[in-house]
ZAVO-255719 format. One record per residue: residue in one letter; x, y, z of N, C-alpha, C in turn. Coordinates in steps of 0.001 Angstrom, whole numbers. Each point is the difference from the previous one (the first is absolute). Layout:
BEGIN
A/X/Y/Z/X/Y/Z/X/Y/Z .
...
END
This chain:
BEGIN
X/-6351/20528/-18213/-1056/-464/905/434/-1293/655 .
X/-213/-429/1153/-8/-939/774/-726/-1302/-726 .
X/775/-779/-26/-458/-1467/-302/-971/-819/878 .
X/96/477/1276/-1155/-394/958/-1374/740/54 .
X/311/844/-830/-1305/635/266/-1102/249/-1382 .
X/328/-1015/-1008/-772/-198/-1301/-771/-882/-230 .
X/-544/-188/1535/-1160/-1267/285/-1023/363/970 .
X/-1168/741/-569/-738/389/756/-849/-904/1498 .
X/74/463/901/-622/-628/1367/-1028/323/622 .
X/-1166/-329/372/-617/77/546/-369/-544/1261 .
X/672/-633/491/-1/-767/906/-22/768/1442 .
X/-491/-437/1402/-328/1122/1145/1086/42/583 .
X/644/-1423/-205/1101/-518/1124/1021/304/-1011 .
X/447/1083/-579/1243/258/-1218/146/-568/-1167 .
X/1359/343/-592/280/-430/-1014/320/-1424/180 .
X/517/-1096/-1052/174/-1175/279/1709/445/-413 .
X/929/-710/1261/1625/152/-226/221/-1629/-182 .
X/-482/-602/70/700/-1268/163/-1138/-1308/-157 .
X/252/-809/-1216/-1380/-915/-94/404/-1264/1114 .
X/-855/-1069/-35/-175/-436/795/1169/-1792/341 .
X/239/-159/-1566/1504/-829/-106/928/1005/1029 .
X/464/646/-448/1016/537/558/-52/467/1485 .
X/-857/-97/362/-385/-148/1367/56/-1257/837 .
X/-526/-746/-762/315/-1449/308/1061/-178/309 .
X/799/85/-949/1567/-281/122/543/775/1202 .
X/-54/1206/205/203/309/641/-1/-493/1413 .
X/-1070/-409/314/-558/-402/1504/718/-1319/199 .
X/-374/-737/-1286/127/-1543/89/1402/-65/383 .
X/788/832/-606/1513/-176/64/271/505/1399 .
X/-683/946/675/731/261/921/-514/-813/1078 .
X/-1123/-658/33/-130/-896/1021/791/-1480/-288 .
X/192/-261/-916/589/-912/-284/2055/280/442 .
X/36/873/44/1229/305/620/-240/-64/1773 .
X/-321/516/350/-360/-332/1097/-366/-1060/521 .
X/-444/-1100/-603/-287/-1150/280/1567/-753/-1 .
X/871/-21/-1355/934/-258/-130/819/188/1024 .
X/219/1297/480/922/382/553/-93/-171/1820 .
X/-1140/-617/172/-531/31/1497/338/-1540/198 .
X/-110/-1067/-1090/384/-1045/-170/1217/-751/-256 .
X/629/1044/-142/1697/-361/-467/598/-1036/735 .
X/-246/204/1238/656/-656/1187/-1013/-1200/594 .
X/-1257/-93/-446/-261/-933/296/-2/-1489/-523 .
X/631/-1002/596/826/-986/-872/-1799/-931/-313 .
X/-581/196/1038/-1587/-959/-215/-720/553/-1507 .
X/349/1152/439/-1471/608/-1381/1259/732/-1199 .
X/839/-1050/-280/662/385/-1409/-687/281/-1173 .
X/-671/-1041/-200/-935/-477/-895/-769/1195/-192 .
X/-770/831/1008/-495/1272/115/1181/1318/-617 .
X/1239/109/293/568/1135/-297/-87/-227/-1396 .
X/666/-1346/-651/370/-512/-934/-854/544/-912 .
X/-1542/-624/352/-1191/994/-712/-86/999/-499 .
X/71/712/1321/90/2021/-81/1200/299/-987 .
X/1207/-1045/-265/482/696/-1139/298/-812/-1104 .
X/-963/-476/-375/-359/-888/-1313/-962/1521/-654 .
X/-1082/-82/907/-1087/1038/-307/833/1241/-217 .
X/907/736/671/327/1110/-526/580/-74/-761 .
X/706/-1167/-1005/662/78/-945/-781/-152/-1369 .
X/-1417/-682/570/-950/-10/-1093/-1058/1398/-59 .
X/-74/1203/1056/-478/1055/20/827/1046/-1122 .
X/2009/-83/573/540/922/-389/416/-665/-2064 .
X/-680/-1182/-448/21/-54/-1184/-1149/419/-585 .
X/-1229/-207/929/-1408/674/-736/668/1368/185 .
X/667/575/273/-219/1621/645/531/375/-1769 .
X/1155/-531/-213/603/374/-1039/-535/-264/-1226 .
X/-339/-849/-58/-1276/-609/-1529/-977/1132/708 .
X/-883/503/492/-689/944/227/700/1609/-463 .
X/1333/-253/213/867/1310/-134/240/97/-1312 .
X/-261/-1100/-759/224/175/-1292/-1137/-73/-1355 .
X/-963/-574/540/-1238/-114/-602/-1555/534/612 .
X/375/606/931/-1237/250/782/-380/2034/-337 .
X/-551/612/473/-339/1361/-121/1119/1061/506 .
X/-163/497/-1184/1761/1564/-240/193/-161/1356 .
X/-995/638/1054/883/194/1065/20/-1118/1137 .
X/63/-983/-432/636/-1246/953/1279/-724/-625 .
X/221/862/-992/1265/-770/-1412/1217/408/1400 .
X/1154/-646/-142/941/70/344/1085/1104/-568 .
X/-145/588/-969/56/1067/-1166/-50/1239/806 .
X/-1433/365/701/89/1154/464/732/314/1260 .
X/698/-1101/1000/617/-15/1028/1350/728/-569 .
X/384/-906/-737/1309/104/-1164/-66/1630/-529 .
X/-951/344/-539/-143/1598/-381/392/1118/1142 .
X/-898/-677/1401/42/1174/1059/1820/-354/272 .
X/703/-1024/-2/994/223/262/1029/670/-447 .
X/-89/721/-1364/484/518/-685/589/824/607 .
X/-1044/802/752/150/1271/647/1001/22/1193 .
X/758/-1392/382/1077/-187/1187/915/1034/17 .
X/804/-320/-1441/1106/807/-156/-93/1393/267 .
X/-870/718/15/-286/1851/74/-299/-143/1633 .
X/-920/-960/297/-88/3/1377/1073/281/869 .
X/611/-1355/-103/1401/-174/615/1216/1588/-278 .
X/61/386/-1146/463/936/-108/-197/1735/609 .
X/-1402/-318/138/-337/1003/1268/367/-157/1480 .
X/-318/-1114/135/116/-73/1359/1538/97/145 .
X/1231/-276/-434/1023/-383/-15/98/1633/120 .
X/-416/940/-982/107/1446/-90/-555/807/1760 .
X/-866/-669/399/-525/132/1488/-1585/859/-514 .
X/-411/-354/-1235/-1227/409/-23/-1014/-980/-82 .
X/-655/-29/1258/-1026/-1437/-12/-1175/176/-928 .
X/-150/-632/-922/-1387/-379/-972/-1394/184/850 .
X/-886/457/-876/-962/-56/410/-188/-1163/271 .
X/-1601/-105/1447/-483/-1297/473/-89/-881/-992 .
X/-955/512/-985/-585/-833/-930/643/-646/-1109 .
X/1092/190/-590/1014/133/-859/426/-1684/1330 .
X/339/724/983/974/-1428/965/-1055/-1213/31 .
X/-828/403/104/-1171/-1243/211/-37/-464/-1447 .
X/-524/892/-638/2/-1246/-1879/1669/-711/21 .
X/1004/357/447/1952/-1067/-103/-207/-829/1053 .
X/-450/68/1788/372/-596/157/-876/-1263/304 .
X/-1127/673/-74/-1185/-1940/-163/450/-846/-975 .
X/437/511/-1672/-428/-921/-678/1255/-722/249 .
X/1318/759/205/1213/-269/431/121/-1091/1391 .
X/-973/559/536/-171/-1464/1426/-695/-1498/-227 .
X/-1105/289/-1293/-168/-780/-700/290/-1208/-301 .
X/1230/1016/-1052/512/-764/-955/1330/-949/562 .
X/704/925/1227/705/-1109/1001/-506/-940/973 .
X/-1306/176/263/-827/-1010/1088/-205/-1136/-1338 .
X/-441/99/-1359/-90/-1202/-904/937/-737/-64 .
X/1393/585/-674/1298/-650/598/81/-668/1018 .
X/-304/520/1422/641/-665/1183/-614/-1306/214 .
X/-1339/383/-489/-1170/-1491/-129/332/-1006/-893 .
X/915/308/-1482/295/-757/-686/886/-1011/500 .
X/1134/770/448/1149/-516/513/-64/-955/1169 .
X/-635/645/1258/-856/-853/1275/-310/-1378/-139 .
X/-1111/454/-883/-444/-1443/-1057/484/-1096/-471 .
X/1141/650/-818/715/-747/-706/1023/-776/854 .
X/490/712/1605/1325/-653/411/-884/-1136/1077 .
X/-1283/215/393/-857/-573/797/-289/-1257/-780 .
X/-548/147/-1266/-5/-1533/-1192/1297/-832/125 .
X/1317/821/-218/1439/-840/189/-79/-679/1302 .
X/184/620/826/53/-495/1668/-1075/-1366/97 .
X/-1119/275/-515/-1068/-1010/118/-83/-1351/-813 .
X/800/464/-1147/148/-1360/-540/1477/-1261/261 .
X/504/636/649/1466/-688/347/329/-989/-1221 .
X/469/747/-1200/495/-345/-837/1782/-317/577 .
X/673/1033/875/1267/459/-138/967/-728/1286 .
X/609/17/34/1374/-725/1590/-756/699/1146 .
X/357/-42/1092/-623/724/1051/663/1093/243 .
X/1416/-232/-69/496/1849/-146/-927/930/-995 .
X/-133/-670/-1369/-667/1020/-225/-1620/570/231 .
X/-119/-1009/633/-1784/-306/222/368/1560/1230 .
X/944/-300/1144/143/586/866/-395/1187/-820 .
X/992/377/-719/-142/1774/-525/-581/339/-440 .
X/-769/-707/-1061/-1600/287/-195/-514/656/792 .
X/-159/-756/1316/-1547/151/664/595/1300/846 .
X/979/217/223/621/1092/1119/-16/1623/-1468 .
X/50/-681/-1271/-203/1168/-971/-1564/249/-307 .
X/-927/-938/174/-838/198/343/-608/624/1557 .
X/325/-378/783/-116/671/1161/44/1861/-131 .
X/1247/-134/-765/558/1128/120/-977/990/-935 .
X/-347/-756/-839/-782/760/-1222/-1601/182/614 .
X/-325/-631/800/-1321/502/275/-200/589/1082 .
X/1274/-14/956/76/1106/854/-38/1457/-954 .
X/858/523/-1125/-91/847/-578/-1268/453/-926 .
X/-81/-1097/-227/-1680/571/-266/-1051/697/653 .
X/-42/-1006/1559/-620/781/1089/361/1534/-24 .
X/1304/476/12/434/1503/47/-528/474/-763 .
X/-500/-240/-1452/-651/428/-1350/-1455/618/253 .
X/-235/-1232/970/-1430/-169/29/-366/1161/1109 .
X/936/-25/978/-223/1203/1103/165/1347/-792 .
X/974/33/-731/722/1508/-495/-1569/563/-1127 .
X/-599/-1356/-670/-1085/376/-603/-1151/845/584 .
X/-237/-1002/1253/-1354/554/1185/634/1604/145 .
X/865/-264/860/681/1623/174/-503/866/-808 .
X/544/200/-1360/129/778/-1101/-1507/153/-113 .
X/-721/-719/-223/-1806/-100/-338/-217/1105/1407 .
X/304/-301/1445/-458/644/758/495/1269/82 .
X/1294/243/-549/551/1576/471/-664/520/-1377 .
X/-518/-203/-1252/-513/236/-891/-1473/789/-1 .
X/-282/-799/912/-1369/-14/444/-594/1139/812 .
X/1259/37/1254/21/1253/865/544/1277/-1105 .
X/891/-208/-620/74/1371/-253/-911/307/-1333 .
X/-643/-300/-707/-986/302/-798/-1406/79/634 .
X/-146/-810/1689/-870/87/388/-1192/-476/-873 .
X/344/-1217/-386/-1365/-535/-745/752/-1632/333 .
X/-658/-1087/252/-34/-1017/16/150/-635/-1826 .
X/1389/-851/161/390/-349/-1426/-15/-1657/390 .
X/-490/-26/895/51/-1668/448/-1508/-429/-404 .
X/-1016/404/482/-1069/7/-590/-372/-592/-1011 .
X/74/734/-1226/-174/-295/-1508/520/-1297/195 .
X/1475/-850/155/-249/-1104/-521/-723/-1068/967 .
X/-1105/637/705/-989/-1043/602/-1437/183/-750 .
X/-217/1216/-139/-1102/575/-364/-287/65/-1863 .
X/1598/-68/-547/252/335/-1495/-474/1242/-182 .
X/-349/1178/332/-651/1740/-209/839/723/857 .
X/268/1080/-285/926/632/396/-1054/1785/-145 .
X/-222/670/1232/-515/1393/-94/846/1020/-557 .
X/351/168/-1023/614/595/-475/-384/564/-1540 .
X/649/1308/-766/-804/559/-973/734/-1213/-1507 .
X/-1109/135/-650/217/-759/-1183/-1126/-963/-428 .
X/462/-939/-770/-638/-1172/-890/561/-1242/335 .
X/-950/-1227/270/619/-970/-186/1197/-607/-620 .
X/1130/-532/1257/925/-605/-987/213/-1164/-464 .
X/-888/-782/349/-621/-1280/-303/-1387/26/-702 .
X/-561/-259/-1498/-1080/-3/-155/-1070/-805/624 .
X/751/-1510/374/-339/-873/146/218/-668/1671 .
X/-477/-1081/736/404/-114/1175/283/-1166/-48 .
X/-198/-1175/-1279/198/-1308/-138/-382/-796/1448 .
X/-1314/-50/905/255/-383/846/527/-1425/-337 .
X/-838/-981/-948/-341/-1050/161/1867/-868/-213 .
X/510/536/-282/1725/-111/73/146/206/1083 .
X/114/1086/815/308/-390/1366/-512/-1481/1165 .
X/-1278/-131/-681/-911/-1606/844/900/-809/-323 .
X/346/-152/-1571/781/-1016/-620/786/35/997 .
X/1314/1052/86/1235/-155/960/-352/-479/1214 .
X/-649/356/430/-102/-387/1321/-607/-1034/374 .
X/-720/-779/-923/-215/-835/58/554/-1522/-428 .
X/1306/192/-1104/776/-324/-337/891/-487/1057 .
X/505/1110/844/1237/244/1344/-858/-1255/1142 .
X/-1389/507/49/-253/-874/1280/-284/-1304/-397 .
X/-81/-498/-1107/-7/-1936/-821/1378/309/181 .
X/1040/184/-297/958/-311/90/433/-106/1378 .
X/-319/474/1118/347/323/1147/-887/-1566/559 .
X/-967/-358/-265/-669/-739/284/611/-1755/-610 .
X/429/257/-1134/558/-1394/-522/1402/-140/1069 .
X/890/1051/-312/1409/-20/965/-684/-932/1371 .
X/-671/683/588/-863/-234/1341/-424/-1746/336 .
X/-389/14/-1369/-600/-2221/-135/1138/-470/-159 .
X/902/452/-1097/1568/-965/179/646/101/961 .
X/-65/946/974/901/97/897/1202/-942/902 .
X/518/49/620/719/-1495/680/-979/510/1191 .
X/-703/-1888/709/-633/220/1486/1465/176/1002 .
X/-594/534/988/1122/179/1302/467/-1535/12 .
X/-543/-1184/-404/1072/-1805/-255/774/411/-968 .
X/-230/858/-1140/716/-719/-1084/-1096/-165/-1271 .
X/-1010/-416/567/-558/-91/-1583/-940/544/-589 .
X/-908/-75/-507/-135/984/-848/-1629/143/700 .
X/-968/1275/-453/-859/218/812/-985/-696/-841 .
X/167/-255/-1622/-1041/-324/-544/754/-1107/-810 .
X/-652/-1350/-404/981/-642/-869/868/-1028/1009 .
X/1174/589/290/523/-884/1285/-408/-595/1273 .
X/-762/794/555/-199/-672/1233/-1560/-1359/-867 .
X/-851/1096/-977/-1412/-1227/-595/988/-1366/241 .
X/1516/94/-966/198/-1098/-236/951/-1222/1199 .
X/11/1150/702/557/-1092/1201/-947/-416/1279 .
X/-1158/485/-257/-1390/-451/382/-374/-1334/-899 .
X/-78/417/-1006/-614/-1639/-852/1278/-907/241 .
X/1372/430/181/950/-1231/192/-184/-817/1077 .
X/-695/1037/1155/299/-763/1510/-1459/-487/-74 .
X/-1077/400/-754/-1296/-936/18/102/-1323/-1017 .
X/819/267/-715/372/-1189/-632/773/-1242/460 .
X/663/564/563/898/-861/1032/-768/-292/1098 .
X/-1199/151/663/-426/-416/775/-1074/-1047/-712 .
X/-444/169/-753/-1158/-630/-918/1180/-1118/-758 .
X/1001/-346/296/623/-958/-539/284/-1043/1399 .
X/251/951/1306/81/-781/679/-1310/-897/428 .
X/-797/955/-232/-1598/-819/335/48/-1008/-922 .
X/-81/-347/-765/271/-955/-1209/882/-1403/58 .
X/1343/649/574/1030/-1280/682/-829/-568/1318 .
X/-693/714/820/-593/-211/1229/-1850/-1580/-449 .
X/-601/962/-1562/-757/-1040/-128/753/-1384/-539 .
X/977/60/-500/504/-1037/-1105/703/-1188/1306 .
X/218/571/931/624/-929/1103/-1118/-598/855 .
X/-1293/466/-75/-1094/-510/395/-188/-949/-530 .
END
């Protein structure tokens, strides 16, 4: 028997495929790439890209503590299981007998997945190097051009993903994009989520936008200094300094 289908549903709008963390993540991450990546080049709103991938590096670590402690089917475990099935795949097709639809769709989502987490790790990680200029400038140079390079390839990830969701979609003729807006999926079975945890998803997202919001107050102003903190204090310097000159001005009276 099907593991998805030992959770009875009643629900009008389907079964539940996907609770409401994992949705989060979902969205959050991909707008947050997009933000990143629309910003790359802009030298004013660094501070902004910089953001977008602080946050996805703190999404794609909740994703995995979620993958490992959160409900059977958001574990990272069952991605790992459906991949099992590569090797027979690949071996058909290599034979020139194409797999059923459904069989290709359980290898190659979790498989697009599990390389879009990677590419985010890595992105991340060469975007932190570049940003902290720990290193000589040659190597600062290669950083940021290996970064460049790495989130251009991601972008391809991210397209080859949409694709795949959409040719998926057409040929099963059911909308698979859906569910992760909606979390229900019209389809026969039982809940595969008992649960929808909204109040974890508020957390995240509410989490992402304080953080988005503090980045935002430290920021550097278009002078140089700072939006909150720096400029207060070079306001009380220059009122101080004037309130001293008033002072030399009575004392000479």
């Amino acid at each position: 028997m099907d593991v998805t289908e030992t959770m009875p549903s009643s629900a009008p709008g389907g079964r539940r495929t996907f609770d409401a963390p994992t949705r989060a993540f979902h969205w959050l991450l991909a707008a947050c790439f997009a933000g990143a990546y629309a910003t790359s080049d802009a030298d004013g709103w660094r501070w902004l890209h910089v953001t977008f991938g602080y946050t996805m590096a703190g999404l794609l670590t909740w994703r995995v503590l979620w993958g490992l402690v959160g409900p059977r089917h958001a574990r990272l475990s069952v991605m790992v299981r459906k991949l099992q099935g590569l090797p027979a795949w690949s071996r058909a097709v290599r034979q020139g007998q194409w797999p059923a639809l459904r069989s290709t769709h359980n290898l190659m989502l979790p498989l697009g997945v599990m390389f879009l987490m990677l590419m985010v790790l890595v992105t991340t990680a060469s975007g932190y190097l570049a940003y902290q200029d720990w290193f000589g400038e040659l190597f600062e140079d290669l950083v940021e051009e290996a970064h460049e390079l790495l989130g251009n390839a991601l972008l391809v990830l991210v397209l080859g993903h949409i694709a795949l969701m959409l040719w998926i979609s057409l040929a099963r003729r059911q909308n698979h994009v859906w569910p992760m807006v909606t979390g229900r999926s019209k389809t026969p079975g039982g809940d595969v989520f008992k649960r929808n945890h909204a109040w974890l998803a508020v957390l995240m997202c509410a989490a992402a936008l304080a953080f988005g919001l503090y980045q935002w107050q430290t920021a550097p102003a278009p002078d140089g200094a700072q939006r909150s903190g720096a400029t207060g204090s070079a306001d009380a310097e220059h009122e101080a300094g004037e309130h001293g000159r008033r002072g030399s001005d009575d004392d000479a009276h």
